[in-house]
Every structure is written in structure tokens, then in C-alpha cells.
C-alpha positions in Angstrom: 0.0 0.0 0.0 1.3 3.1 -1.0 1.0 7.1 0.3 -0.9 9.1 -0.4 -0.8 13.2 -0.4 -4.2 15.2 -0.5 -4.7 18.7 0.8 -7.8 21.5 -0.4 -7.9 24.8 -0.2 -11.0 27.3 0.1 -10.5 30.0 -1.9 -13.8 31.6 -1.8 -17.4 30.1 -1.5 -17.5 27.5 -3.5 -13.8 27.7 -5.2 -11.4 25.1 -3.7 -7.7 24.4 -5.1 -6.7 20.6 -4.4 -3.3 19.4 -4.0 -2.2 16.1 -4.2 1.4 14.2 -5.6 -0.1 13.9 -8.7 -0.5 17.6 -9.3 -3.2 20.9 -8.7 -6.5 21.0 -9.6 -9.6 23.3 -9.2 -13.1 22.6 -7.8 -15.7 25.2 -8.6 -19.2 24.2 -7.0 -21.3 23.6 -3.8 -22.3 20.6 -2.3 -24.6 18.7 -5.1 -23.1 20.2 -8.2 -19.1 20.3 -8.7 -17.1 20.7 -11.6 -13.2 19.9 -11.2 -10.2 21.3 -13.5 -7.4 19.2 -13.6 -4.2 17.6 -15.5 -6.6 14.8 -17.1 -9.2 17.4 -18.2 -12.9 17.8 -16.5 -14.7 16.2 -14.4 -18.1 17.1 -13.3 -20.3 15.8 -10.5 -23.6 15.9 -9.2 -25.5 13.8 -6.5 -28.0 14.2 -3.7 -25.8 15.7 -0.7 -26.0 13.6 2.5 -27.0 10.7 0.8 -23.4 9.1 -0.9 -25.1 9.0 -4.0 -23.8 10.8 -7.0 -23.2 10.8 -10.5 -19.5 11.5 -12.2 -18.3 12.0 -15.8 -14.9 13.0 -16.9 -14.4 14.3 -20.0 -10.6 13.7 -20.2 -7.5 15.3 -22.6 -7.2 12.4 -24.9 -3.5 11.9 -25.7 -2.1 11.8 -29.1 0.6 9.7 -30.5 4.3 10.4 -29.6 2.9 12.1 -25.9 1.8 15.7 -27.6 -1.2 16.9 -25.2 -3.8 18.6 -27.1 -5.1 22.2 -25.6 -8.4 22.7 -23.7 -11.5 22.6 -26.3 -13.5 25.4 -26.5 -16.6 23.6 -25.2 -14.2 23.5 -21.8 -14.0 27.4 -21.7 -17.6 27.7 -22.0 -18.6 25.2 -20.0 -16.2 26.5 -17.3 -17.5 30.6 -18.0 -20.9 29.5 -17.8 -20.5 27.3 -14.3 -18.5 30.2 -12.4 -21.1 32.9 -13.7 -23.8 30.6 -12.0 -21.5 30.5 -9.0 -21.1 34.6 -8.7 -25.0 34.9 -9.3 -25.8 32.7 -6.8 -23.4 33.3 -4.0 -21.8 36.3 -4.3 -23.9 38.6 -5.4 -26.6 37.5 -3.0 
């Protein structure tokens, strides 16, 4: 059995940096809805808090031959403008 790191940061309401030995992501979300940015692309999650029962899909960076990584897609940068407006609607400018 190996180690393992894991450490998270709140940055603001629901904006939380996570660290960990494989590398940094970022969580954008509240409990329920929760979209991660991350080395192997997106993942976003939703489930019915208290509960353990949630949903998950990654929509990972697919690799191309000889190791080049592509860039994000577009449809990340939307998605991801789109999700933190909802956030600053709904928290921060309450």
C-alpha cells in the first residue's frame, strides 16, 4: 500500500484548489453540483448531498501519439465561464 498526499484549499465560496502528488486542480461548486479542472481534463459531478449517491463523468484530454497533449477545447472554456457565472450569481452577489 502506498502514500498518499491530499490537501484543499477554500479559496472563496465555493472555489477550492486541491493538491495532491499527482499535481493541482480546481473545484468550482457547492455541495450537489461540482465541476473539477485538472491535468486529465474535466470532471463534473452531481449527487444528492448527505446521501453518498452521486453521479461523475470525466471528459478527459485524450492523448495523441508520440505524448503531444492537445489544448483545452473550447466547449471547456464555455462550460467553465458558464458554471463560475452561476456561481457569482448565486453566492456572491446575494
Amino acid at each position: 500500500m502506498g502514500f498518499r498526499f491530499r490537501k484543499r484549499f477554500k479559496i472563496a465560496p465555493g472555489i477550492r484548489v486541491n493538491l495532491s502528488k499527482s499535481g493541482a486542480s480546481l473545484s468550482v461548486g457547492k455541495p450537489g453540483s461540482t465541476v473539477n479542472f485538472g491535468k486529465r481534463g474535466e470532471r463534473v459531478t452531481t449527487g444528492i448531498p448527505g446521501t453518498g449517491l452521486s453521479y461523475s463523468k470525466q471528459f478527459s484530454a485524450d492523448r495523441r501519439p508520440g505524448g503531444a497533449k492537445p489544448g483545452p477545447s473550447l466547449m471547456s472554456y464555455v462550460i467553465a465561464a458558464a458554471f463560475i457565472f452561476w456561481v457569482v450569481v448565486h453566492f456572491i452577489i446575494r
